[in-house]
TORKOL-4160 file (C-alpha; in steps of 0.2 Angstrom, whole numbers, padded with zeros to 4 digits, m for minus):
400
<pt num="1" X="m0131" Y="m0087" Z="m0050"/>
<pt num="2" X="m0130" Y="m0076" Z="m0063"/>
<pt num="3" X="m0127" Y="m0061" Z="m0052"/>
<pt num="4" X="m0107" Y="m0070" Z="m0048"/>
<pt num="5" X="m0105" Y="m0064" Z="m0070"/>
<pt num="6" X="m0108" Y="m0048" Z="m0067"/>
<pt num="7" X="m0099" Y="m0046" Z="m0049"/>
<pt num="8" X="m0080" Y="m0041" Z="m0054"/>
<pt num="9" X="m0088" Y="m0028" Z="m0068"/>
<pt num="10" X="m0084" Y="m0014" Z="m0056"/>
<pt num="11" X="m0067" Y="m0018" Z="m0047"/>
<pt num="12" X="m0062" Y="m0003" Z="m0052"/>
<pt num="13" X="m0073" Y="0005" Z="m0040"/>
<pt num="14" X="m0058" Y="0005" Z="m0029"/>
<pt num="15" X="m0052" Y="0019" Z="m0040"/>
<pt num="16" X="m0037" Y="0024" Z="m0049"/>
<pt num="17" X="m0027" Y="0036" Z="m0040"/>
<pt num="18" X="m0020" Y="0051" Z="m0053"/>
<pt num="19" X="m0004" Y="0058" Z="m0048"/>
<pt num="20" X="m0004" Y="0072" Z="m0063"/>
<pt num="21" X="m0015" Y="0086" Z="m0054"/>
<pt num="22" X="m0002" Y="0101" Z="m0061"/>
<pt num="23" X="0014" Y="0097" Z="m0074"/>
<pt num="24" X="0027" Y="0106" Z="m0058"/>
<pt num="25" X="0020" Y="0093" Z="m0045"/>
<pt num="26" X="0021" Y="0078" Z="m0057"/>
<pt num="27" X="0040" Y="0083" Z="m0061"/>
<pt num="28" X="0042" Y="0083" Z="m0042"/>
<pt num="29" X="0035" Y="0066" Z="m0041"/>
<pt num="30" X="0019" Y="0072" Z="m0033"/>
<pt num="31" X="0027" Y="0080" Z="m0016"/>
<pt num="32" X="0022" Y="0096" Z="m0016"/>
<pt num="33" X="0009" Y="0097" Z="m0001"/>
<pt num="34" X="0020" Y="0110" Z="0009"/>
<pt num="35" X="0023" Y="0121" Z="m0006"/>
<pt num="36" X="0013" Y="0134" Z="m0019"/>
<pt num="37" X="0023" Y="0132" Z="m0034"/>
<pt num="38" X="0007" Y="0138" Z="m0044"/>
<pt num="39" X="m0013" Y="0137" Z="m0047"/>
<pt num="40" X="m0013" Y="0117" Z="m0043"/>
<pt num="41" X="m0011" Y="0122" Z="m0023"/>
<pt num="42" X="m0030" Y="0124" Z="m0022"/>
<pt num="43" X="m0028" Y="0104" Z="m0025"/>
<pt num="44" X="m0013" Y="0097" Z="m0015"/>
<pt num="45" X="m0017" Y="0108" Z="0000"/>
<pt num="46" X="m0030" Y="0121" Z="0002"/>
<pt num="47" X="m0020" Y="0130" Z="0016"/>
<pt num="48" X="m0006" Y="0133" Z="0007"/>
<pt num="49" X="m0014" Y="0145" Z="m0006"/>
<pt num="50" X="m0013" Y="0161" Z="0007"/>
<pt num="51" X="0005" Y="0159" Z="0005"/>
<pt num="52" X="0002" Y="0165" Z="m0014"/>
<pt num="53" X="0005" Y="0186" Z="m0016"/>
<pt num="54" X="m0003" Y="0185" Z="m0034"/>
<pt num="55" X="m0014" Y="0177" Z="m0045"/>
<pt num="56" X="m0012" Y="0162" Z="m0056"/>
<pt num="57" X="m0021" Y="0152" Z="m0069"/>
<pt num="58" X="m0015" Y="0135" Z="m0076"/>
<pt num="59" X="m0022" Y="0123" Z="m0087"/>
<pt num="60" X="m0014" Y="0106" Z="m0092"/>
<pt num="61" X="m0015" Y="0090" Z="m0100"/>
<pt num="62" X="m0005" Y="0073" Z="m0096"/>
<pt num="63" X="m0005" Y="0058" Z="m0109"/>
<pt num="64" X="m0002" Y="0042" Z="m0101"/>
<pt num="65" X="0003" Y="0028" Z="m0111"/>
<pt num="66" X="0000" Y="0011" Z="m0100"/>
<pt num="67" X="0007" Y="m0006" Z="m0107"/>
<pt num="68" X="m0001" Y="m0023" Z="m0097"/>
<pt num="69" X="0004" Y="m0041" Z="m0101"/>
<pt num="70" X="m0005" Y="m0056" Z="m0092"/>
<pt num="71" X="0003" Y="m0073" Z="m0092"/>
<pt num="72" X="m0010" Y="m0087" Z="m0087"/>
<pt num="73" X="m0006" Y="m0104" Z="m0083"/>
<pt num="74" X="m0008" Y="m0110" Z="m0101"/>
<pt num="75" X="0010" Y="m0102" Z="m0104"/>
<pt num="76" X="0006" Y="m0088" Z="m0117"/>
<pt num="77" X="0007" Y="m0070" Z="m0112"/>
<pt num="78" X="m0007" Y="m0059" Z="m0119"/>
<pt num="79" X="m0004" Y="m0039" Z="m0119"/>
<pt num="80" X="m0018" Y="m0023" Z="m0118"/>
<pt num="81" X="m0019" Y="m0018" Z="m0136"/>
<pt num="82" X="m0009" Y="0002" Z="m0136"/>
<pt num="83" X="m0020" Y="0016" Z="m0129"/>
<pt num="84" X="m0019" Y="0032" Z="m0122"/>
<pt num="85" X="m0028" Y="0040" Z="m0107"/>
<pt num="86" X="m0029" Y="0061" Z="m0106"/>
<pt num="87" X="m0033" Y="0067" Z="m0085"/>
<pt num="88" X="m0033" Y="0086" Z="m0086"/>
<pt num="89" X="m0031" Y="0100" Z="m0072"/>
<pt num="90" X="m0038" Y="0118" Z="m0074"/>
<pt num="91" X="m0035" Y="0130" Z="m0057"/>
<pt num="92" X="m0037" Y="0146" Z="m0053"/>
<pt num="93" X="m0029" Y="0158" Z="m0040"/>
<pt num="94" X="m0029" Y="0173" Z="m0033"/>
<pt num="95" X="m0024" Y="0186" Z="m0019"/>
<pt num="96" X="m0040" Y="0191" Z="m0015"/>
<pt num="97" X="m0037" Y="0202" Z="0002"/>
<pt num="98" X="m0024" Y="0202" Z="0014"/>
<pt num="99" X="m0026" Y="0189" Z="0023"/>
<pt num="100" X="m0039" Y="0180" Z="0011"/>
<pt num="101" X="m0035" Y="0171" Z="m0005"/>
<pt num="102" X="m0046" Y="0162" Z="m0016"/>
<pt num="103" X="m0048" Y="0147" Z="m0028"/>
<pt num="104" X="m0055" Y="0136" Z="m0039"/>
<pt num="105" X="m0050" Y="0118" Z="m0046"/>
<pt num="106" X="m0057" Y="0108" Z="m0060"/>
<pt num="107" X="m0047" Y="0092" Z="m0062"/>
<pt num="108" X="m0049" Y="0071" Z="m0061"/>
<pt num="109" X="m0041" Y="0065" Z="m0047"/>
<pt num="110" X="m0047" Y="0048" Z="m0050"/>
<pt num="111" X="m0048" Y="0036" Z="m0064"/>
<pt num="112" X="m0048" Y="0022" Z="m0074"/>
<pt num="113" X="m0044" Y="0012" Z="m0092"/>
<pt num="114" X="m0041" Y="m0004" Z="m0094"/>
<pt num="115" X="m0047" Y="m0013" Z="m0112"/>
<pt num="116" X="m0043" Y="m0031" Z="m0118"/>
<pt num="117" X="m0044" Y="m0040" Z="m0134"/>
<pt num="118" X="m0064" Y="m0045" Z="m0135"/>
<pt num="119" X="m0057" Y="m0064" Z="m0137"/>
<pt num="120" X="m0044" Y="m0064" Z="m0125"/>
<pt num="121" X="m0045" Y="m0078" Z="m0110"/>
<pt num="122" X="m0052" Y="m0064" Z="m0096"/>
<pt num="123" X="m0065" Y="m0060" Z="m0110"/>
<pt num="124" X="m0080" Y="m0066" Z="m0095"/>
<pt num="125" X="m0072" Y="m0056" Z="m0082"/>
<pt num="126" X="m0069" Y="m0040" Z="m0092"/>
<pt num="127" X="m0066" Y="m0033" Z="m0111"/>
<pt num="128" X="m0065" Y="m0014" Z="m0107"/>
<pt num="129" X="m0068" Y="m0003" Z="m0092"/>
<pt num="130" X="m0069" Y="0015" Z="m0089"/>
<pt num="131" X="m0071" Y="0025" Z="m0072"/>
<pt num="132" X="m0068" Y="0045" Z="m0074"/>
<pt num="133" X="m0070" Y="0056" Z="m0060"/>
<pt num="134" X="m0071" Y="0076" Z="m0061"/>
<pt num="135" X="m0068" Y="0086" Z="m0048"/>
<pt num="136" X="m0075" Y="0103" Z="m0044"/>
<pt num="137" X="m0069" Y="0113" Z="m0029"/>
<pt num="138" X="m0069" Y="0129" Z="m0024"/>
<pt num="139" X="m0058" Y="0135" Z="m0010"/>
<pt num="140" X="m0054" Y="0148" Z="0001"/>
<pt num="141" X="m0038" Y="0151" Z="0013"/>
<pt num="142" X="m0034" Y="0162" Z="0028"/>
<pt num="143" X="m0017" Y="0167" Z="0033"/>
<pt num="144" X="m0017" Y="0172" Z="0051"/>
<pt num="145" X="0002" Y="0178" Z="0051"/>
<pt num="146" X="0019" Y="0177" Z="0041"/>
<pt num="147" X="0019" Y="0157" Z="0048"/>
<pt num="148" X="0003" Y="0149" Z="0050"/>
<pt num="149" X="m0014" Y="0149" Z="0036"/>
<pt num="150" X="m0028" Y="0138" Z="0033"/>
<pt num="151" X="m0039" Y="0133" Z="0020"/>
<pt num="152" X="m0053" Y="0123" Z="0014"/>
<pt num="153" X="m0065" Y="0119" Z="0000"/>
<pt num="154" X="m0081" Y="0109" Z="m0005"/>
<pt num="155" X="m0079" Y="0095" Z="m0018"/>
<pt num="156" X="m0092" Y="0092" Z="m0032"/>
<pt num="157" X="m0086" Y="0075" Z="m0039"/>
<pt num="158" X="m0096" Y="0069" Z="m0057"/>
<pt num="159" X="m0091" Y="0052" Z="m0060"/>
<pt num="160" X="m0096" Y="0039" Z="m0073"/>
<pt num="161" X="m0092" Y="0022" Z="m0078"/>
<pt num="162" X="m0094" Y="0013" Z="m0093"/>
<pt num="163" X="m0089" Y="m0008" Z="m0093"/>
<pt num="164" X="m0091" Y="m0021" Z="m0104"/>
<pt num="165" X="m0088" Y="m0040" Z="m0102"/>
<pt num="166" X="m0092" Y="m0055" Z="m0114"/>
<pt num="167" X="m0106" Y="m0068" Z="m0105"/>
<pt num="168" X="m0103" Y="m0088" Z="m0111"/>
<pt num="169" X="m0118" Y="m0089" Z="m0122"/>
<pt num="170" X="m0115" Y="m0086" Z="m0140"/>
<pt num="171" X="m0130" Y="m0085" Z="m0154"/>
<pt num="172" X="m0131" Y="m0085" Z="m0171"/>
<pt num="173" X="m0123" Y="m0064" Z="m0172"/>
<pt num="174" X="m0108" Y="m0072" Z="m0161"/>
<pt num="175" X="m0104" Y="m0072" Z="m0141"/>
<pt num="176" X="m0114" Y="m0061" Z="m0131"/>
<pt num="177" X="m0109" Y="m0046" Z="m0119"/>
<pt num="178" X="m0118" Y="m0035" Z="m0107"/>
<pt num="179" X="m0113" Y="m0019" Z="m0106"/>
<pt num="180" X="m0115" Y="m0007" Z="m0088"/>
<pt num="181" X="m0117" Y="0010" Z="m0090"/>
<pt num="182" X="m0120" Y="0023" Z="m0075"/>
<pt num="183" X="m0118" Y="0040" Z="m0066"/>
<pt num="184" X="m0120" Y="0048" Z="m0051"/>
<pt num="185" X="m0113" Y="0063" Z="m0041"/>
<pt num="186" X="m0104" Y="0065" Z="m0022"/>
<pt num="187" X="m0100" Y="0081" Z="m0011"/>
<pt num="188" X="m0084" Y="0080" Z="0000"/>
<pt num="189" X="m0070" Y="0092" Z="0005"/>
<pt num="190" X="m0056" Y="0096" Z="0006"/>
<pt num="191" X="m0044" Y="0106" Z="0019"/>
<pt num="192" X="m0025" Y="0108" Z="0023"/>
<pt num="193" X="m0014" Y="0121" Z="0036"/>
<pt num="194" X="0001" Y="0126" Z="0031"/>
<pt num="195" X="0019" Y="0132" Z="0043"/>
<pt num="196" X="0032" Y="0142" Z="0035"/>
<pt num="197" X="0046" Y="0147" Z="0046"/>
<pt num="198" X="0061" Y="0154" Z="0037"/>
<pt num="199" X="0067" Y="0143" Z="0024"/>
<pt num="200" X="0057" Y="0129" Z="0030"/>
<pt num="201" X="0040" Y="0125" Z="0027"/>
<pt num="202" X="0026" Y="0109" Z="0033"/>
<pt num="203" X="0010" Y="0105" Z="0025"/>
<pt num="204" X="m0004" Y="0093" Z="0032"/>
<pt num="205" X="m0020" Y="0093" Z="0021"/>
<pt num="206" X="m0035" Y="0080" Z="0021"/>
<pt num="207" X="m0047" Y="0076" Z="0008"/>
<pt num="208" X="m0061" Y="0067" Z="0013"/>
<pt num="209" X="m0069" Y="0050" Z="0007"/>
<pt num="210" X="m0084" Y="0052" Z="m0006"/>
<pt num="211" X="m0098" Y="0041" Z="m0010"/>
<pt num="212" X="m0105" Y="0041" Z="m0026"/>
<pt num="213" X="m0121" Y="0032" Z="m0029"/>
<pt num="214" X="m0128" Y="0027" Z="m0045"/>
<pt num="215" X="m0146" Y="0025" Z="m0046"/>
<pt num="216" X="m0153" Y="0021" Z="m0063"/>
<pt num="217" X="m0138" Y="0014" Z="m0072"/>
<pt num="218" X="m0142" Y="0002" Z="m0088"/>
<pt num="219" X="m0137" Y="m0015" Z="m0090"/>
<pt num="220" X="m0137" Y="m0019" Z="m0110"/>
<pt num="221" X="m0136" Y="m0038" Z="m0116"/>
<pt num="222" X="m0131" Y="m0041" Z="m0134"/>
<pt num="223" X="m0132" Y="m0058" Z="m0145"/>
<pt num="224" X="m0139" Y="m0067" Z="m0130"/>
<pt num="225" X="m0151" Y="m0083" Z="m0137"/>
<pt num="226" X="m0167" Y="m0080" Z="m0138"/>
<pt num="227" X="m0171" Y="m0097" Z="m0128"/>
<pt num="228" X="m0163" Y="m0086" Z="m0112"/>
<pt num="229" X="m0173" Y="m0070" Z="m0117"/>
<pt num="230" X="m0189" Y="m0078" Z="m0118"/>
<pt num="231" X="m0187" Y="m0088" Z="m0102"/>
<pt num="232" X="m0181" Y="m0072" Z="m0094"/>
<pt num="233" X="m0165" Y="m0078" Z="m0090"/>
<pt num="234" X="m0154" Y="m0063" Z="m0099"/>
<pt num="235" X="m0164" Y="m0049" Z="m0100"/>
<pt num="236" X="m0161" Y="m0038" Z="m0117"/>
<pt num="237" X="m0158" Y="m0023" Z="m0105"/>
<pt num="238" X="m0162" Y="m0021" Z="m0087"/>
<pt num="239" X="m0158" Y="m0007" Z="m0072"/>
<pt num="240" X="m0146" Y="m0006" Z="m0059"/>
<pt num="241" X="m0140" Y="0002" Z="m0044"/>
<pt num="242" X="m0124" Y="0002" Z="m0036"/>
<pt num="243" X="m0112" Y="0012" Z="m0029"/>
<pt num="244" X="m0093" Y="0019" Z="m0029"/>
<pt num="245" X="m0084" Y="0025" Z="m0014"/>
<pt num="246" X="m0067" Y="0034" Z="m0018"/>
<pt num="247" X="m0055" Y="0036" Z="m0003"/>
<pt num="248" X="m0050" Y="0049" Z="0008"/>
<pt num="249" X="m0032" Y="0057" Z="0007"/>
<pt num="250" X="m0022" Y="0063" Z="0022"/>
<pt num="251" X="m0005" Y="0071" Z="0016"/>
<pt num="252" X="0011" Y="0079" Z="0026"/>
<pt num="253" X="0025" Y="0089" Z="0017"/>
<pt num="254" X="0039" Y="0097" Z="0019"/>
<pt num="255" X="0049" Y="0108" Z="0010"/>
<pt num="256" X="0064" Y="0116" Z="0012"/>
<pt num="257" X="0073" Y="0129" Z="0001"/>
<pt num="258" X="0094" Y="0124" Z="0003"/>
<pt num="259" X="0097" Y="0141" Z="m0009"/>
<pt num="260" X="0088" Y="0153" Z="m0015"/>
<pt num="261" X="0088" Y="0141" Z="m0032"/>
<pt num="262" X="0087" Y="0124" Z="m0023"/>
<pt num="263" X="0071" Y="0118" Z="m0017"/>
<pt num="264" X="0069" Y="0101" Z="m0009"/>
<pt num="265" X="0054" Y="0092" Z="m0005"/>
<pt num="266" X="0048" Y="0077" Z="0004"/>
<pt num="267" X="0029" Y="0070" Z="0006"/>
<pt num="268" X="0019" Y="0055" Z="0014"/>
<pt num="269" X="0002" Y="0051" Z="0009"/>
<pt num="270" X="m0010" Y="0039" Z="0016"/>
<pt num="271" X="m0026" Y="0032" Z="0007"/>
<pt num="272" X="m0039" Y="0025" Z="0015"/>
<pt num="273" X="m0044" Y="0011" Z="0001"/>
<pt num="274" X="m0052" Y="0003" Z="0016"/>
<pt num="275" X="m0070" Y="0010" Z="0011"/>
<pt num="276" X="m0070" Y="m0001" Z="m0003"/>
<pt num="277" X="m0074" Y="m0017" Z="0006"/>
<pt num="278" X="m0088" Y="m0025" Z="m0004"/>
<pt num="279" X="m0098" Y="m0021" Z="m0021"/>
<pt num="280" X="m0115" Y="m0023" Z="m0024"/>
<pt num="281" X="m0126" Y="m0024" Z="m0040"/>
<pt num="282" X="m0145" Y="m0023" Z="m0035"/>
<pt num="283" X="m0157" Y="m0025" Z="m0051"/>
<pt num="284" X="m0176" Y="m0020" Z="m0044"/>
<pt num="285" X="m0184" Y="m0028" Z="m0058"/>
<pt num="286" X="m0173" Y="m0046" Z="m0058"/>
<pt num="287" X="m0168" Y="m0050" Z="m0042"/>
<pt num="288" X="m0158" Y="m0063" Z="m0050"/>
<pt num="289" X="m0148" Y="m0053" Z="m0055"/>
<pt num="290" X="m0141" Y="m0047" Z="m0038"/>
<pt num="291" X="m0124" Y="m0046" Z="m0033"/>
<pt num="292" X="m0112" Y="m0045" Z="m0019"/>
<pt num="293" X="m0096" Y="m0048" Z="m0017"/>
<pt num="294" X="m0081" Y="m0044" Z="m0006"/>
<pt num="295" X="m0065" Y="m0033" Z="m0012"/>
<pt num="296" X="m0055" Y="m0030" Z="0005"/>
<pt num="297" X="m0046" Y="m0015" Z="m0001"/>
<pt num="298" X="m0032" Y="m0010" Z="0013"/>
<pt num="299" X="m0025" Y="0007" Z="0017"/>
<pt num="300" X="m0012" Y="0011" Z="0006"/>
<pt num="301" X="0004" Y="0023" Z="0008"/>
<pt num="302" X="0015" Y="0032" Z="m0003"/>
<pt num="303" X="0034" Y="0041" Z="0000"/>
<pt num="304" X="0038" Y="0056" Z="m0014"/>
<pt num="305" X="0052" Y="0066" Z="m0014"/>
<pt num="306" X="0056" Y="0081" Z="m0026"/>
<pt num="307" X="0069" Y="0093" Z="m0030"/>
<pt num="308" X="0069" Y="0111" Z="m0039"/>
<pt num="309" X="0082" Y="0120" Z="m0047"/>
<pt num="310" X="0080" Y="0137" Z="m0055"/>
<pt num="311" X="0093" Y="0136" Z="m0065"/>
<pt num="312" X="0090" Y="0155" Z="m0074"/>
<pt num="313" X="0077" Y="0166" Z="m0075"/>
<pt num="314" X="0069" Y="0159" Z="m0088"/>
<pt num="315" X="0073" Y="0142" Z="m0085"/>
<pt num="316" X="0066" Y="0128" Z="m0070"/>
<pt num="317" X="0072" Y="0112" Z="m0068"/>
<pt num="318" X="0065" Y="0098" Z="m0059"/>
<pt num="319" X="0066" Y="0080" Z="m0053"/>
<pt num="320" X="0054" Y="0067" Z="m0041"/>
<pt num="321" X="0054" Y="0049" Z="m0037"/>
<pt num="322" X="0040" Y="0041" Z="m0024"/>
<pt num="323" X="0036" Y="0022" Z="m0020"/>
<pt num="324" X="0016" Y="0019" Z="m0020"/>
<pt num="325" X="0010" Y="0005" Z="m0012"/>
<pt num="326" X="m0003" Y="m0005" Z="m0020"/>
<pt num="327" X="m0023" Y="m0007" Z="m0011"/>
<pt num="328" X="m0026" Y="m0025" Z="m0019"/>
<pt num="329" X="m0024" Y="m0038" Z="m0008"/>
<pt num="330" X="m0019" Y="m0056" Z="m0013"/>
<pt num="331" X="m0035" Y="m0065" Z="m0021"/>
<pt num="332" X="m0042" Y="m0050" Z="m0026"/>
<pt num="333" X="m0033" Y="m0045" Z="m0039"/>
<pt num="334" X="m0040" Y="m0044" Z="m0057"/>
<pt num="335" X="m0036" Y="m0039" Z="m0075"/>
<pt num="336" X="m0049" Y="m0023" Z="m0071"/>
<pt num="337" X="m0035" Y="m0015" Z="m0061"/>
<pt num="338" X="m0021" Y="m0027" Z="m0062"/>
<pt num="339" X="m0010" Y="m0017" Z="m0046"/>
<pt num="340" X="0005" Y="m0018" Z="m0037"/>
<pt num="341" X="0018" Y="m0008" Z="m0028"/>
<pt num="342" X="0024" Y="0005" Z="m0041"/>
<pt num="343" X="0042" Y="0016" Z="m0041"/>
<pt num="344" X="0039" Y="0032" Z="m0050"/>
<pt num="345" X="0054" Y="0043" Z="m0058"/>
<pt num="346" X="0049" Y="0060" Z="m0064"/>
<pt num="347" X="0058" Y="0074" Z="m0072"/>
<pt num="348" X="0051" Y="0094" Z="m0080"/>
<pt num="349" X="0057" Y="0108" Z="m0084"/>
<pt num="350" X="0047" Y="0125" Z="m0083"/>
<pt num="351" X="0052" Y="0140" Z="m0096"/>
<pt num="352" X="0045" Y="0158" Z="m0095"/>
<pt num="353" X="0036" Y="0165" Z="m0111"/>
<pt num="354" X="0033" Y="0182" Z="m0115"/>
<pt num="355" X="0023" Y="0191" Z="m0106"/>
<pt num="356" X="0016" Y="0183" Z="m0090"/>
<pt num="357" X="0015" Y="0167" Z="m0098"/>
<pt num="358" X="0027" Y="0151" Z="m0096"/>
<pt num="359" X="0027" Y="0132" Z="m0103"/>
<pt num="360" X="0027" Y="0117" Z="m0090"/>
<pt num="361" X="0033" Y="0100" Z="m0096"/>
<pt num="362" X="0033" Y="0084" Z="m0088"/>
<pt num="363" X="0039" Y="0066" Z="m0089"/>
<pt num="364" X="0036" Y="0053" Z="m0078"/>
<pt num="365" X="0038" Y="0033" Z="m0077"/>
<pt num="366" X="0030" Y="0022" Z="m0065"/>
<pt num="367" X="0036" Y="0004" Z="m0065"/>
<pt num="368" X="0023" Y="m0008" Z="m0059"/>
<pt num="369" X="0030" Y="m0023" Z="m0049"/>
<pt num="370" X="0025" Y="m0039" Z="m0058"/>
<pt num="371" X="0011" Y="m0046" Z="m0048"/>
<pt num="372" X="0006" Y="m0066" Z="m0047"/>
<pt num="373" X="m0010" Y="m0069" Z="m0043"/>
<pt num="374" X="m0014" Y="m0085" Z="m0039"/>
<pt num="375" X="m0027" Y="m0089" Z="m0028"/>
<pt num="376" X="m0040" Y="m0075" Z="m0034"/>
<pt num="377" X="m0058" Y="m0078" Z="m0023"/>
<pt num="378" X="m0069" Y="m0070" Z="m0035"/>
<pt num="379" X="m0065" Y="m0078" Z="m0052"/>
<pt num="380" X="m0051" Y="m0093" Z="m0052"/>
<pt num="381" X="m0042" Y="m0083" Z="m0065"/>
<pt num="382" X="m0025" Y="m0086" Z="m0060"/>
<pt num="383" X="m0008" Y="m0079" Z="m0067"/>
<pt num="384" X="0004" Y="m0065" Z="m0067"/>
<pt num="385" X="0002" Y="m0047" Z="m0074"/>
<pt num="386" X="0016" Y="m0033" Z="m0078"/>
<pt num="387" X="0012" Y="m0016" Z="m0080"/>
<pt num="388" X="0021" Y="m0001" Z="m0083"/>
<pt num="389" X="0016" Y="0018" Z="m0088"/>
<pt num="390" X="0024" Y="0034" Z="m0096"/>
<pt num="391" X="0015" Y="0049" Z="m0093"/>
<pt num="392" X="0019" Y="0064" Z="m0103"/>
<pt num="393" X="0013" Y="0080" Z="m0098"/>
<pt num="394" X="0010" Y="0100" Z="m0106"/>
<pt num="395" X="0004" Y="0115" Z="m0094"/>
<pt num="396" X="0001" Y="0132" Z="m0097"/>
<pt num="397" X="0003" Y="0146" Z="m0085"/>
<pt num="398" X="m0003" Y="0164" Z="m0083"/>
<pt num="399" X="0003" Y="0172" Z="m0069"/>
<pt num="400" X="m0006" Y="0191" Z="m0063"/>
């Protein structure tokens, strides 16, 4: 019985798709998976980097402001309080040999922050919950010709979560809370070709599903009576396992250059959410504790279409807009990850520094259908959320 409190704690495991990998792809609304605009290649599509006849180093940094209000069925709207979320992207590139380049990417591809007011009226479901990914991956590329390359690369991903939820007990110290805490590690891939022919270009790349399983993770219960801690119904602190798949992505691009200054993209993504059918809490010490619940993620697409203009030597513009289609199905939706369809507008400008250096800024806006929920199967908590997010971003770029 108890298990059913701690079930929705890790919706999130379905993950949190970050589209600010590189400040130029995030002008371009994210569809740059036919194209080596910079370092962030090794990312969007490994094949791609052989196209590349130096080297680059970039480092980045987006801020993303989100803004959530939940109107229940009692009539008053309750908003997120104002927070700010910092993904970052380092890569590395290089023309290594001929027909050989190399690379390396450090980024978070996936993640997650939600945090509510500790009384608001979802307090049993969730408070606050974070999920952060990190992504190591070194890669290498082969260019067989002037047209056709290839390229792949392992991927280390670190995750952690960290999720707290008030429990309906209170004590004399207030209402009690448990608290999950837990990490783990994955191996995956990922790989990509790339076609240039004149001024047209096609990218497919693939980055495959990866599994991380916590083993070990801590459950700690605060201001819970002592009448349930002696009769070892709540625990003070117990260990669990569980674990958090995060989907694979298969991308196609195309670029074509209209000028010599006009570049104009187009890319389709598909996600397979699917993985994320169910989620499970095992505790080996309380098997009262146990959990397991369906999530019925679906495969999800997304359309992004970009444009670059290089307007003088110093100065690049750009522009991007995309449609993403949510993975939360009807009566699974929940104030963990609130989702819905989303349009995305973004605009940047690149401007060469001295040296071999130049400044990459980004602005993006993703409004978040408003999404009704009213028939959830895990909670009964019923109402309608509204989202939307700007994302401001800084990159630096060294080019040798």
């Amino acid at each position: 019985m108890f298990g059913c409190l701690l079930a929705p704690l890790l919706s999130i495991a379905g993950g949190f798709q970050i589209n600010t990998q590189g400040q130029k792809s995030t002008s371009m609304g994210g569809s740059v998976s036919s194209v080596a605009l910079d370092g962030s290649v090794v990312f969007y599509n490994p094949g791609a980097l052989a196209f590349i006849d130096h080297g680059y180093l970039n480092a980045g940094v987006s801020l993303i402001v989100p803004k959530t209000s939940f109107l229940g069925q009692t009539g008053v709207e309750e908003s997120m309080p104002g927070q700010m979320y910092t993904p970052f992207s380092v890569y590395a590139a290089y023309a290594w040999k001929p027909k050989v380049n190399i690379g390396l990417a450090i980024n978070t591809p996936f993640g997650l922050g939600t945090k509510w007011d500790s009384n608001w009226s979802g307090r049993y479901i969730t408070q606050e919950a974070k999920l952060n990914a990190l992504n190591i991956q070194p890669t290498v590329s082969y260019k067989f010709n002037d047209h056709l390359s290839i390229g792949v690369g392992p991927m280390i991903v670190l995750g952690n979560a960290d999720l707290t939820k008030a429990l309906p007990y209170a004590s004399s110290a207030g209402e009690a809370a448990v608290e999950l805490k837990g990490s783990g590690t994955s191996v995956g891939a990922n790989a990509g070709v790339n076609y240039v022919s004149g001024n047209f270009a096609l990218g497919l790349a693939y980055r495959t599903s990866t599994k991380i399983d916590i083993t070990g993770g801590d459950a700690s219960f605060t201001n819970v009576p002592s009448s349930l801690l002696q009769n070892g119904t709540i625990p003070s602190s117990a260990s669990f396992e569980t674990s958090v798949t995060l989907p694979s992505v298969f991308s196609l691009g195309a670029g074509y250059n209209v000028t010599p200054k006009v570049l104009i993209t187009l890319d389709f993504n598909y996600t397979g959410w699917k993985v994320y059918d169910s989620l499970n809490f095992i505790f080996a010490d309380n098997s009262q504790l146990d959990s397991r619940q369906a999530r019925n993620y679906k495969n999800a697409v997304a359309v992004r279409g970009g444009i670059q203009y290089k307007k003088t030597e110093r100065i690049t513009l750009r522009a991007g807009l995309a449609f993403d289609q949510t993975p939360v199905q009807d009566g699974y939706v929940s104030p963990e990850l609130p989702d819905a369809n989303r349009l995305i507008y973004a605009a940047g400008i690149s401007y060469k520094l001295k040296g071999n250096f130049s400044a990459d800024l980004s602005l993006m806006y993703e409004n978040v259908k408003e999404r009704k929920e009213v028939d959830n199967m895990q909670t009964n908590f019923n109402g309608t959320y509204k989202t939307n997010l700007v994302v401001g971003g800084l990159g630096l770029q060294y080019e040798f």
